[in-house]
N, CA, C and O of each residue as an XYZ file, in Angstrom:
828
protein
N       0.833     -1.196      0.000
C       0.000      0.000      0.000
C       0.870      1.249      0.000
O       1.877      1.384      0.695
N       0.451      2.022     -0.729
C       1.300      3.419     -0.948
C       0.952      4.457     -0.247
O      -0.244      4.552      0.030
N       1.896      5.516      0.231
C       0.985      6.104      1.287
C       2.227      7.894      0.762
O       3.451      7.886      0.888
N       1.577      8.881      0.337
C       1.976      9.963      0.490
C       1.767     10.864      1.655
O       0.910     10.613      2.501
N       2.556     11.936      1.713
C       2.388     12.443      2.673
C       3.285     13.868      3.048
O       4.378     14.048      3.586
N       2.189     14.824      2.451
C       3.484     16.651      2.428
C       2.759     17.465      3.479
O       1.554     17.716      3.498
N       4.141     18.022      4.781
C       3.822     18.268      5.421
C       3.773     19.967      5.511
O       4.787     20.621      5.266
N       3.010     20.350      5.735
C       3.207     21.859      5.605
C       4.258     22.480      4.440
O       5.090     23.386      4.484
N       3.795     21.502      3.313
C       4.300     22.223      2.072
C       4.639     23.607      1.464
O       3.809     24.514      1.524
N       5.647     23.753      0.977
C       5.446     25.669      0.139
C       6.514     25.676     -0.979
O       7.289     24.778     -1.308
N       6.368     26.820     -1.439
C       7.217     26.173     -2.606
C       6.900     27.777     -3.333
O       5.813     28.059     -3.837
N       8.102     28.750     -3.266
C       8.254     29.700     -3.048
C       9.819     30.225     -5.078
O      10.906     29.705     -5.328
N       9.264     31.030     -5.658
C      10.036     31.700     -6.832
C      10.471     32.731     -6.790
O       9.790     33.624     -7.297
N      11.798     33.093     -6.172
C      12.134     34.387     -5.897
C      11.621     34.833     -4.556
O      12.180     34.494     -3.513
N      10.638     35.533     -4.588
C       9.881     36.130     -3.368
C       8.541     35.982     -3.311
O       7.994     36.326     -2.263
N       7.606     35.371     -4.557
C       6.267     34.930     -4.628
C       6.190     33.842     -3.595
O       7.233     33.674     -2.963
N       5.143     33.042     -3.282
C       4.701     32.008     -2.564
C       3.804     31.634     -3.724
O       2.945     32.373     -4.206
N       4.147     30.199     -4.184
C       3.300     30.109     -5.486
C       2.147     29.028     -4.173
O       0.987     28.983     -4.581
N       2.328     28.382     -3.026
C       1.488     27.526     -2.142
C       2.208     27.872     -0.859
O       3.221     28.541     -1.065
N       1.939     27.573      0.518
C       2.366     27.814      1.372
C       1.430     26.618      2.573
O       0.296     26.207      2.330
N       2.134     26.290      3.676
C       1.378     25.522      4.698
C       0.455     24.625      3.983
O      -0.572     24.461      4.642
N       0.458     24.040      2.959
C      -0.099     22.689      2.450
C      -0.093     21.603      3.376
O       0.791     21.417      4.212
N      -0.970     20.986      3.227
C      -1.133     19.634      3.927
C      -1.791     18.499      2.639
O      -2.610     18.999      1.868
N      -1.529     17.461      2.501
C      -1.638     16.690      1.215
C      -1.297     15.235      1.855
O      -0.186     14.935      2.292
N      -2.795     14.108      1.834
C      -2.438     13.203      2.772
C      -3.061     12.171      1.465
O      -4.120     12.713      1.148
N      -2.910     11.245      0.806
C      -2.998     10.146      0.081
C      -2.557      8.628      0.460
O      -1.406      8.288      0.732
N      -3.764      7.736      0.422
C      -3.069      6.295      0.164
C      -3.629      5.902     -1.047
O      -4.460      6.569     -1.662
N      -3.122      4.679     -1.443
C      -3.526      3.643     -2.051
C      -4.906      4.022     -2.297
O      -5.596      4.523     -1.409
N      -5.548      3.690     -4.059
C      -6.600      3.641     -4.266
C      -7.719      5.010     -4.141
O      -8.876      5.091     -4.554
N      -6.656      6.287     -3.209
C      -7.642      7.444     -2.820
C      -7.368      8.337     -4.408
O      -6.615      8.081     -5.347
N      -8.127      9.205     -4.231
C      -7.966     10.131     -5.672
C      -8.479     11.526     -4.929
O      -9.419     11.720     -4.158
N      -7.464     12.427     -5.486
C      -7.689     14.053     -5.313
C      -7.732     14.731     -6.387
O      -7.343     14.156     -7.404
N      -8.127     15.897     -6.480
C      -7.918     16.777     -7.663
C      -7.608     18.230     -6.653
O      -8.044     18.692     -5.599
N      -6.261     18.716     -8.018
C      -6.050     20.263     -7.788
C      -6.191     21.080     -8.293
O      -5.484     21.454     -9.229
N      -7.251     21.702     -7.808
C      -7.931     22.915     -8.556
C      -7.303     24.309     -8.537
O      -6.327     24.321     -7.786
N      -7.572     25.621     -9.186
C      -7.007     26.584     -9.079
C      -7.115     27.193    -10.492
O      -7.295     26.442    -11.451
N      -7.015     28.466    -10.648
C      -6.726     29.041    -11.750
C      -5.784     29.375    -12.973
O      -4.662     28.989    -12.646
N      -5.760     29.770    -13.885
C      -4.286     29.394    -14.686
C      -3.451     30.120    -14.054
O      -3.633     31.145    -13.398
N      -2.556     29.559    -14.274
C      -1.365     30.177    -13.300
C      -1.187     30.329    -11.904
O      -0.333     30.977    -11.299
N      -2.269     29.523    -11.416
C      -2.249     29.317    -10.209
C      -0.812     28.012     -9.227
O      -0.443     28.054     -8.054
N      -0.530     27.372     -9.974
C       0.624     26.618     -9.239
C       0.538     24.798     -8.951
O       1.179     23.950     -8.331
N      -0.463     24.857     -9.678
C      -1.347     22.952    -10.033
C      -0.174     22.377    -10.628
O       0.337     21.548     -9.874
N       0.604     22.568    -12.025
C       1.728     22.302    -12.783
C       2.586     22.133    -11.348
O       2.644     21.078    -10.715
N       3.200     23.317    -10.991
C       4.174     22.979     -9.616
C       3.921     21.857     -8.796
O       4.583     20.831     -8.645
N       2.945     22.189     -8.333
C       2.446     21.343     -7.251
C       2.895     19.861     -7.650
O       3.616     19.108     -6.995
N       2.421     19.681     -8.616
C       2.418     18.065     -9.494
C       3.927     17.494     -9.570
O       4.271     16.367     -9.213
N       4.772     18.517    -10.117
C       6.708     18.437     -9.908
C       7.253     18.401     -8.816
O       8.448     18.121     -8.720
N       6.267     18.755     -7.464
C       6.874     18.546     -6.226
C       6.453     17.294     -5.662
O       7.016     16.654     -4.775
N       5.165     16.961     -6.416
C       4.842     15.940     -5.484
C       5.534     14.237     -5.865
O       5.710     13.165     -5.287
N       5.803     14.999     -7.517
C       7.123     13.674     -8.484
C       8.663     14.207     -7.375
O       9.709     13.627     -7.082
N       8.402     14.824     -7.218
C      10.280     15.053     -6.962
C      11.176     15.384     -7.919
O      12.380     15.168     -8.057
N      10.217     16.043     -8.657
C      11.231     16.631    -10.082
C      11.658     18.043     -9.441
O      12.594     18.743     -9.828
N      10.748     18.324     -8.346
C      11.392     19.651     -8.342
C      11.033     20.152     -6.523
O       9.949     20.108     -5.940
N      12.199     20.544     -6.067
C      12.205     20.794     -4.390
C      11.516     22.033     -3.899
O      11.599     23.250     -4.061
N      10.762     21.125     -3.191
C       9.902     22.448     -2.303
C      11.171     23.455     -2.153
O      12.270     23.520     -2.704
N      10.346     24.391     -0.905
C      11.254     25.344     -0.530
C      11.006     24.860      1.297
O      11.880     24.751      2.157
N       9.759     24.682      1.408
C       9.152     24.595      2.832
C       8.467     23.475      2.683
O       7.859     23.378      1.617
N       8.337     22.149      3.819
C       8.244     21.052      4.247
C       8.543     20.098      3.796
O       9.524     20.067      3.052
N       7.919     19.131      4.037
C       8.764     17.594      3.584
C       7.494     16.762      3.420
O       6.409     16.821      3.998
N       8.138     15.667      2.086
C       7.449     14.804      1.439
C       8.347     13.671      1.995
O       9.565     13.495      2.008
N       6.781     12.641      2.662
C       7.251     11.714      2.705
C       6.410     10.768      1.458
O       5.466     11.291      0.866
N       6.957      8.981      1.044
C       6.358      8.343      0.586
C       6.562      6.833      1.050
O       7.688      6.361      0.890
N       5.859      6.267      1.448
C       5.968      4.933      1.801
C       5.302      3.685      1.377
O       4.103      3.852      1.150
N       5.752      2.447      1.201
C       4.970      1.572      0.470
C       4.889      0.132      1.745
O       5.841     -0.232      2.436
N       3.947     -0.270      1.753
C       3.830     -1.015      3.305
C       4.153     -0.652      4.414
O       4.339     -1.551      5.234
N       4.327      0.677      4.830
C       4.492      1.288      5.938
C       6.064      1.456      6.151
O       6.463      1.761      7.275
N       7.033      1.253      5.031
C       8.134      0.973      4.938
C       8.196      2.563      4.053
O       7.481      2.948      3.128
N       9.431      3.315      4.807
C       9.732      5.113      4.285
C      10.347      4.575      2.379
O      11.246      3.803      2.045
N       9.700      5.127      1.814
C      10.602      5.365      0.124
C      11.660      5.851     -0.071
O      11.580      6.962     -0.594
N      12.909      5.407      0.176
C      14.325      6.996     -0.039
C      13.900      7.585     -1.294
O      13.425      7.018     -2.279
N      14.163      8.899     -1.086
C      13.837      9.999     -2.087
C      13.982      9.693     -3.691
O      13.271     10.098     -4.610
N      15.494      8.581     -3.738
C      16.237      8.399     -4.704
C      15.586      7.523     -5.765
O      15.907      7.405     -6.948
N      14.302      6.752     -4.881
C      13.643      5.940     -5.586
C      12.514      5.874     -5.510
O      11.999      4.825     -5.124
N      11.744      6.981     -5.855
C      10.165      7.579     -5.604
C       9.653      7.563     -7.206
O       8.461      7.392     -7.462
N      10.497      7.726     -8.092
C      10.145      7.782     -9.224
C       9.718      6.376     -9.912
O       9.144      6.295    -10.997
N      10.089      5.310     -9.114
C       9.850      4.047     -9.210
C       8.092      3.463     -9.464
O       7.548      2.664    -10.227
N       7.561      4.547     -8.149
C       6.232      4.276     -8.132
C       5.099      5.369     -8.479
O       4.060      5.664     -7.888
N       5.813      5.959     -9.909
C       4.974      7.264     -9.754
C       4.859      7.082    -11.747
O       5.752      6.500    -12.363
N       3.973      7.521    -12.257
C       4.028      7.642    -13.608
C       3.117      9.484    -13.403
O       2.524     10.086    -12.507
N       3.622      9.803    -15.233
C       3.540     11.544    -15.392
C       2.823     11.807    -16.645
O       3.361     11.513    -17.713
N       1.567     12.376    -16.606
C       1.325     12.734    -17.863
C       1.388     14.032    -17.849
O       0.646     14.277    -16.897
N       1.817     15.211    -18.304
C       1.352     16.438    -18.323
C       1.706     17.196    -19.819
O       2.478     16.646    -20.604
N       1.193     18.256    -20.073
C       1.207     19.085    -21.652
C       3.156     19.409    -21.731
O       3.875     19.512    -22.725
N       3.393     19.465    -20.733
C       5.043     19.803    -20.910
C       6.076     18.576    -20.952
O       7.303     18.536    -20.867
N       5.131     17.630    -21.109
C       6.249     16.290    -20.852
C       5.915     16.010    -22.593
O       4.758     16.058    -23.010
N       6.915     15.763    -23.366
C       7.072     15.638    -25.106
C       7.631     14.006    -24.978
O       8.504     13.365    -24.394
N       6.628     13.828    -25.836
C       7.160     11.740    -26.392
C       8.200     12.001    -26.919
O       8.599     13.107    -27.285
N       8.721     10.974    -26.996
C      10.266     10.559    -28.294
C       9.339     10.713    -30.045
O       8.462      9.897    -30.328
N       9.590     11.442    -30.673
C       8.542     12.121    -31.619
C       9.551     11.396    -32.874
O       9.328     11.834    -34.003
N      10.598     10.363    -32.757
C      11.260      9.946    -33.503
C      11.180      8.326    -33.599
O      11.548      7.643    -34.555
N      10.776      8.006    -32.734
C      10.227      6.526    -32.183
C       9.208      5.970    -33.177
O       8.723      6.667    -34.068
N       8.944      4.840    -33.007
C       7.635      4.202    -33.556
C       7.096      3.973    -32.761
O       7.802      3.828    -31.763
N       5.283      3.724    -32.478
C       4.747      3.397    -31.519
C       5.673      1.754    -30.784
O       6.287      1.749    -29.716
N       5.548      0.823    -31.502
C       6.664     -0.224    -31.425
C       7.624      0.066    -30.110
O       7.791     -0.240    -28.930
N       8.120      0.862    -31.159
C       9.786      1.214    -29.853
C       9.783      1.864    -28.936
O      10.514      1.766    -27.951
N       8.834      2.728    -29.173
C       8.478      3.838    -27.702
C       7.991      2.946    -26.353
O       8.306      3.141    -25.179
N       6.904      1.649    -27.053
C       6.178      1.016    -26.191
C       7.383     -0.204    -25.579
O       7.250     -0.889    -24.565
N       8.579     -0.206    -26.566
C       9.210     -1.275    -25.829
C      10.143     -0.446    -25.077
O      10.721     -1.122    -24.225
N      10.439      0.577    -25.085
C      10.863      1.393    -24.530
C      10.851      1.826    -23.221
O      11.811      1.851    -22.452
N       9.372      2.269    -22.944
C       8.820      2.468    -21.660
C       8.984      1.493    -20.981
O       9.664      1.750    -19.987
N       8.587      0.201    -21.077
C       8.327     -1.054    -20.849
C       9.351     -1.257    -20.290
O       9.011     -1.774    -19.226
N      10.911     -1.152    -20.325
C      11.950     -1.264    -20.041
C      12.385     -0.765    -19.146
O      13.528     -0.962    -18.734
N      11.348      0.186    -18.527
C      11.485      1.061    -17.475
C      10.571      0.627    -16.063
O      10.798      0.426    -14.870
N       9.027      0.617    -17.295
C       8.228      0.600    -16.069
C       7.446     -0.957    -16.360
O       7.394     -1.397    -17.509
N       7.016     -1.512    -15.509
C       6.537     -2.875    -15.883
C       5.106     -2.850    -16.436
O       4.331     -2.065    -15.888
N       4.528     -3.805    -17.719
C       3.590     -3.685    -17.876
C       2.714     -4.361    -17.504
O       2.978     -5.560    -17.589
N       1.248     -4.004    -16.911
C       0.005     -4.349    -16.222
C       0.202     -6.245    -16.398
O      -0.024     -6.717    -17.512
N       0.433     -6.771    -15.763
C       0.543     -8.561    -16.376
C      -0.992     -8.673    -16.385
O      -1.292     -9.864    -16.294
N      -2.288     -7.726    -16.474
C      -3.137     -8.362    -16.857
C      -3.792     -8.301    -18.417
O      -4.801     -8.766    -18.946
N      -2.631     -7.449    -18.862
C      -2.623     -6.595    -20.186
C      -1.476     -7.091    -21.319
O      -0.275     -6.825    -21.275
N      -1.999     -7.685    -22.088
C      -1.003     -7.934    -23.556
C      -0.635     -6.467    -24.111
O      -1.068     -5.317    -24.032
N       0.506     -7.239    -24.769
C       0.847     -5.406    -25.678
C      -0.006     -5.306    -26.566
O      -0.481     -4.188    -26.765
N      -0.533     -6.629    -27.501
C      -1.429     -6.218    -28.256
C      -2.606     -5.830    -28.176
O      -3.185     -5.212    -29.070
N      -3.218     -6.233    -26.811
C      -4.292     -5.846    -26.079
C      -4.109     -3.947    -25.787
O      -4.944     -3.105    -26.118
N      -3.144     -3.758    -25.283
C      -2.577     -2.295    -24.719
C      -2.859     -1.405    -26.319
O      -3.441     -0.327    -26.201
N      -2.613     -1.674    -27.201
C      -2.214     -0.800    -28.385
C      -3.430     -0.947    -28.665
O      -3.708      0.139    -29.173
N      -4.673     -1.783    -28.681
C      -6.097     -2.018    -29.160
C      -7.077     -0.876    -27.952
O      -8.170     -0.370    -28.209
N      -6.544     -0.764    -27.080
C      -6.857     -0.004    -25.644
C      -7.125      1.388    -25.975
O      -8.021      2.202    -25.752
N      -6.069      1.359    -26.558
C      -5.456      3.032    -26.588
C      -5.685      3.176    -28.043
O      -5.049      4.084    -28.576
N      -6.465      2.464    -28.796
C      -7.173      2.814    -30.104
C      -6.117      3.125    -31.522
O      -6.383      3.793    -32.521
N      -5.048      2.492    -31.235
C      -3.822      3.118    -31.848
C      -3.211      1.551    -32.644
O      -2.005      1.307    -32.686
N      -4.115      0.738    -33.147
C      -3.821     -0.582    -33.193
C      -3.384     -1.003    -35.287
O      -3.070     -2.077    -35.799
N      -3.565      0.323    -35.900
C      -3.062      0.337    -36.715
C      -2.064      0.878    -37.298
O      -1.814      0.903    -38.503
N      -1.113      1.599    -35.873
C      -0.281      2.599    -35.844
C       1.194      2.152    -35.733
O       2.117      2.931    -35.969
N       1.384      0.830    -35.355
C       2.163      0.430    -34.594
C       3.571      0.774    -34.976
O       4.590      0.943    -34.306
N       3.266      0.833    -36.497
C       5.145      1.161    -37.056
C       5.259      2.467    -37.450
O       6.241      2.847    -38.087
N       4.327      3.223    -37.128
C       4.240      4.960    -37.238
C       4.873      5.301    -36.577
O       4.582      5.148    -35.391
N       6.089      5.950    -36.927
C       6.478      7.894    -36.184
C       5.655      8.361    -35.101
O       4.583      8.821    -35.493
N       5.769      8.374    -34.297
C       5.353      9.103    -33.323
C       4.563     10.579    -33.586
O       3.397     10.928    -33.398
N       5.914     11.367    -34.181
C       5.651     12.647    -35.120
C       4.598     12.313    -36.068
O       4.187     13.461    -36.241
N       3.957     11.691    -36.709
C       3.183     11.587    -37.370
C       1.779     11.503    -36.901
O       0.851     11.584    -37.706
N       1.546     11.310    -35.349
C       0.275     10.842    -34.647
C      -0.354     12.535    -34.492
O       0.332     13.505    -34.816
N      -1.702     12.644    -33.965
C      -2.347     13.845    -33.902
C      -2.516     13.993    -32.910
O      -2.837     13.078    -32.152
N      -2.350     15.302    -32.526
C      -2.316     15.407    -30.941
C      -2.944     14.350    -29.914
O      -2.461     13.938    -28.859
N      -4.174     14.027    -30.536
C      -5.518     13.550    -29.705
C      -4.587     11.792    -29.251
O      -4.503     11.321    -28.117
N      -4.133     11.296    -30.293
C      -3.498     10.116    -30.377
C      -2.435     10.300    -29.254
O      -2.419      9.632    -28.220
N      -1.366     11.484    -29.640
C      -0.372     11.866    -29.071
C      -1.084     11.653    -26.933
O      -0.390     11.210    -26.017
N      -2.106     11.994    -26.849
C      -2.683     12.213    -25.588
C      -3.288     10.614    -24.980
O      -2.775     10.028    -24.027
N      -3.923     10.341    -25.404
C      -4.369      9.285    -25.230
C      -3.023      8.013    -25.059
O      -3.344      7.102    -24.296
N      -1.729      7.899    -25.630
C      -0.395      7.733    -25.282
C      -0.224      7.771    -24.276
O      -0.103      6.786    -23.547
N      -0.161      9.008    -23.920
C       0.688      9.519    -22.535
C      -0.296      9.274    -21.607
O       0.290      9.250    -20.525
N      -1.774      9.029    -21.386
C      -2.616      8.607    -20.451
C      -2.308      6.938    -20.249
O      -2.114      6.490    -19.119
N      -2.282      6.029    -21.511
C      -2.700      4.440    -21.327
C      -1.115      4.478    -20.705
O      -0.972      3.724    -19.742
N      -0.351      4.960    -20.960
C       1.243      4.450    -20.739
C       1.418      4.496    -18.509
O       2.047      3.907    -17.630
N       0.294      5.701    -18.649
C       0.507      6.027    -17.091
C      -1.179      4.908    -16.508
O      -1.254      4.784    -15.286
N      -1.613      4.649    -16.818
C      -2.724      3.602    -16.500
C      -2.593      2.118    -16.495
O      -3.275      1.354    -15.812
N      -1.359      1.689    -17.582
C      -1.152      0.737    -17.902
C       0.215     -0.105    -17.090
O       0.444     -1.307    -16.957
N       1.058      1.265    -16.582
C       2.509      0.681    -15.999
C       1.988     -0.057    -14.625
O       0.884     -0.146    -14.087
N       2.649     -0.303    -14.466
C       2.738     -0.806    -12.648
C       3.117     -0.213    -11.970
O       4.048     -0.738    -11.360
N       2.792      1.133    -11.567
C       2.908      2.464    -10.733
C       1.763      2.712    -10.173
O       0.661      2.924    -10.679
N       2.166      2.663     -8.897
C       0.481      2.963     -7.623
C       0.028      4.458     -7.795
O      -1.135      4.816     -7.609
N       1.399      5.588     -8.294
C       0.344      6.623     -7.884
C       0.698      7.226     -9.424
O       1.699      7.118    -10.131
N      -0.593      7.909     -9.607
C      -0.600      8.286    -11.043
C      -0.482     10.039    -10.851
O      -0.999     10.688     -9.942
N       0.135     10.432    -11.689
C       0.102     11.938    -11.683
C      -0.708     12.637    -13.032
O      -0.345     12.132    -14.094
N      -1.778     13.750    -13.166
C      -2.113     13.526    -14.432
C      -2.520     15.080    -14.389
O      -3.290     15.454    -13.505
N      -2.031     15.961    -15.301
C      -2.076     17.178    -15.665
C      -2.844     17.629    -16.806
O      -2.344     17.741    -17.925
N      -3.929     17.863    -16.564
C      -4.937     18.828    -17.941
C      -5.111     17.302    -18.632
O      -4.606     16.966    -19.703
N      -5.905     16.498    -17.804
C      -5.592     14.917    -18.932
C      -6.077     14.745    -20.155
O      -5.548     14.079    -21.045
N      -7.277     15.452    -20.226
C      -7.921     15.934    -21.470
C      -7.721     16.761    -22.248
O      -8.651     17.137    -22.962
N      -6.618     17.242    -22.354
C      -6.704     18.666    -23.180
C      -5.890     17.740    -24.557
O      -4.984     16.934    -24.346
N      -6.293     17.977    -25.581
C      -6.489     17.818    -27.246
C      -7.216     16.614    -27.107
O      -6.666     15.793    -27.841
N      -8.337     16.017    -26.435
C      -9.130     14.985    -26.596
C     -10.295     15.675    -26.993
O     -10.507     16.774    -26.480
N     -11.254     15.118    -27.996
C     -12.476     15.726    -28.244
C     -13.615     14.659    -27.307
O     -13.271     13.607    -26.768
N     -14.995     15.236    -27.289
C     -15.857     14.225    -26.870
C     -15.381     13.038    -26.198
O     -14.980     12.726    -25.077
N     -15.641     12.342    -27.654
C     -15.202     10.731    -27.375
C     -14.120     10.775    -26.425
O     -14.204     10.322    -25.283
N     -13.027     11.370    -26.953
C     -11.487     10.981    -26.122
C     -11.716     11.187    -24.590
O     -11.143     10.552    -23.704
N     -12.754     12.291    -24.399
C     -13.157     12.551    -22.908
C     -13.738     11.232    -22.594
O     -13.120     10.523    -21.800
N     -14.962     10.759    -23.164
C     -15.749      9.406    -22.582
C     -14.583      8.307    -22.655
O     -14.768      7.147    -22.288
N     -13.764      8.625    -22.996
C     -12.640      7.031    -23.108
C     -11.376      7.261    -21.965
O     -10.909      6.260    -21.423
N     -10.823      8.678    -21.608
C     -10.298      9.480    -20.645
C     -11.479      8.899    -18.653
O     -10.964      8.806    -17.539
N     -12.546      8.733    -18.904
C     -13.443      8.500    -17.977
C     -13.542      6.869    -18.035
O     -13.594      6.278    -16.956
N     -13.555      6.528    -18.586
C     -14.071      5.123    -18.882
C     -12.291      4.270    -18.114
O     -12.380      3.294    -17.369
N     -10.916      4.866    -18.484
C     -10.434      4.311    -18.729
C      -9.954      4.353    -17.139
O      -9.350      3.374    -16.701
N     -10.185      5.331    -16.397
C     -10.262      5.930    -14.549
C     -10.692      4.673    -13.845
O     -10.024      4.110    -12.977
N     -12.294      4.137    -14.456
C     -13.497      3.538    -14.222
C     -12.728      2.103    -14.300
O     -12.494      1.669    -13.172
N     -12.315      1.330    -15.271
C     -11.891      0.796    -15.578
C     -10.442     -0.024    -14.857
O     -10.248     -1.170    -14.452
N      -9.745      0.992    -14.929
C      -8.301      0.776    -15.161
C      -7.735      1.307    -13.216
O      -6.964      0.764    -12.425
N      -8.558      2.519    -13.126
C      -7.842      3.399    -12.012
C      -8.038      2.909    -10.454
O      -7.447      3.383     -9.483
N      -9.077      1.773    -10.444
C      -9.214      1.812     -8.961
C      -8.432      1.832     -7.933
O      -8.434      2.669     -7.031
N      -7.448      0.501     -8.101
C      -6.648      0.742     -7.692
C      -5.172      1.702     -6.924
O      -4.415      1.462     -5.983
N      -5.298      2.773     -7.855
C      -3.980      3.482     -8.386
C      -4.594      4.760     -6.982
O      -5.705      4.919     -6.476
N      -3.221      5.474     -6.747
C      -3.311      6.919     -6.252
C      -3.465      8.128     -7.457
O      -2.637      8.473     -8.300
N      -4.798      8.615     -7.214
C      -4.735      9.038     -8.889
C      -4.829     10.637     -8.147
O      -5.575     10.680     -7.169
N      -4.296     11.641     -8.446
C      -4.241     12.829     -8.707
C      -4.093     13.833     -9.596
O      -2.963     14.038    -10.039
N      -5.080     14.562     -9.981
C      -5.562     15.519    -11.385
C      -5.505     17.077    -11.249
O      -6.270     17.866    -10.693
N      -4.632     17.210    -11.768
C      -4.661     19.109    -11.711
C      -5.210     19.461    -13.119
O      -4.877     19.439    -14.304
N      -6.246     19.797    -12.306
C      -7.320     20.984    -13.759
C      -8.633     21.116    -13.206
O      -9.244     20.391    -12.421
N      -9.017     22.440    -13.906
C      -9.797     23.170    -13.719
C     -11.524     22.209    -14.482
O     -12.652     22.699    -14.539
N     -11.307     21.515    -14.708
C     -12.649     20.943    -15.875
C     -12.816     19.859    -14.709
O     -12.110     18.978    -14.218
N     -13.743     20.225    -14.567
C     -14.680     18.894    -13.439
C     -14.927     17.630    -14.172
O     -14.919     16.522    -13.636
N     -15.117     17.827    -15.260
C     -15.343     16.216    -16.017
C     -13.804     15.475    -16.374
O     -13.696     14.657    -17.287
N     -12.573     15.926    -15.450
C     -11.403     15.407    -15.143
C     -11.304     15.007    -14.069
O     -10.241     14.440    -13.817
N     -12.254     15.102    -13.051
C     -11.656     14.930    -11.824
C     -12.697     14.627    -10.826
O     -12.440     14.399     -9.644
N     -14.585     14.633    -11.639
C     -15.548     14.342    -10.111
C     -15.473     13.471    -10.036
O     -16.625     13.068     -9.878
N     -14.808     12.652    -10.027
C     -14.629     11.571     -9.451
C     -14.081     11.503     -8.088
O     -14.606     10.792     -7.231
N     -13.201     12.113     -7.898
C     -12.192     12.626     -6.873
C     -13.081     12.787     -5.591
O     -14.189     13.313     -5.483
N     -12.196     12.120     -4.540
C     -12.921     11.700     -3.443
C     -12.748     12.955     -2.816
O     -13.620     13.335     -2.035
N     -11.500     13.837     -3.095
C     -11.049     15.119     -2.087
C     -10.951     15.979     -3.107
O     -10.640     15.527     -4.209
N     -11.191     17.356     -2.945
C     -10.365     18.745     -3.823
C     -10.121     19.575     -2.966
O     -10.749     20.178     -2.095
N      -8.352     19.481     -3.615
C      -7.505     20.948     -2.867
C      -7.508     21.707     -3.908
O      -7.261     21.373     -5.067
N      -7.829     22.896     -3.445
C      -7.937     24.333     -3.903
C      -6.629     25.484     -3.883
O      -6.780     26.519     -3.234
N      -5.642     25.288     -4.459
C      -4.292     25.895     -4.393
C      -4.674     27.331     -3.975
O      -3.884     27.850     -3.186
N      -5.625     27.992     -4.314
C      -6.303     29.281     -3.641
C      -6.146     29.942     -2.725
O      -5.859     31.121     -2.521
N      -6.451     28.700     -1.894
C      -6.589     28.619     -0.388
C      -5.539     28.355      0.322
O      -5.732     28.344      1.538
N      -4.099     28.059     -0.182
C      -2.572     27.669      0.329
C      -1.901     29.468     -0.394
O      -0.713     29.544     -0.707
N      -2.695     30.529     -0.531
C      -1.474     31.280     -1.086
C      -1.329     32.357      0.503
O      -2.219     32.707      1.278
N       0.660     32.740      0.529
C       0.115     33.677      1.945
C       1.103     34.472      1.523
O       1.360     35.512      2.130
């Protein structure tokens, strides 16, 4: 069981306070969403809570069976989708997917050929990456973080270049796929995130 845990968080640019005195408590299977306005500090928030990027004020812990995570290996149990993270745009779906795979383990209840039929991309397989359309490009970076063997999911604007459908398949795939997982969603569009058992309001952390 996975268990996060930021204690009086902040996380400070120059002299702004982009959050301050956060509290952020997650296990296994719970789901939050972070709400806030553009430019409000949801993107940040999401890099602190990967460890891509150091608070200024408190401490993240992460633990898996009640056993502490060293810092060094948090990335182990965490997958990332967000608009600033760019695929290998030189890859084939093929190599990208054996690629990842090499990193992160795939679902053993999931074939690859099953995975590529999932993610609707099942005639793509020896395509360029660069060649896919955004919407494709998105739906990628969601099944790859749904599909690994990573408890807590991180997922930024998850919908944005999905139309309709891609939204009902974005929901379906939560429904589906997410129970399990620590799922956390920064964005402003409620049909990303009512699902979400908790919402923090970055709003409400500025001092």
């Amino acid at each position: 069981m996975l268990t996060v845990n930021l204690d009086l968080g902040g996380k400070r640019f120059q002299r702004e306070w982009i959050f301050r005195h956060l509290p952020f408590r997650l296990g296994s299977g719970g789901k939050i969403a972070i709400t806030g306005g553009n430019g409000s500090g949801k993107s940040t928030l999401l890099k602190c809570l990967s460890a891509q990027m150091p608070l200024t004020e408190g401490t993240l812990h992460f633990s898996w069976n009640e056993k502490p995570i060293p810092a060094e290996e948090i990335y182990q149990y965490l997958v990332v989708s967000a608009p600033y993270l760019e695929l290998p745009e030189e890859f084939t779906l093929r190599e990208f997917l054996r690629f990842h795979f090499s990193f992160k383990k795939l679902d053993p209840a999931i074939g690859a050929n099953e995975l590529v039929q999932l993610l609707y991309l099942e005639n793509t397989v020896d395509k360029p990456i660069s060649l896919f359309s955004s919407g494709m490009k998105q739906r990628l970076k969601l099944g790859i973080c749904f599909f690994s063997q990573a408890p807590l999911v991180l997922l930024d604007e998850p919908t944005s270049n999905l139309d309709a459908k891609g939204i009902e398949w974005y929901r379906n795939l939560v429904s589906d796929y997410g129970n399990n997982k620590c799922l956390v969603v920064a964005s402003n569009d409620s049909r990303e995130y009512d699902f979400c058992e908790q919402i923090l309001c970055l709003e409400d952390y500025k001092r």
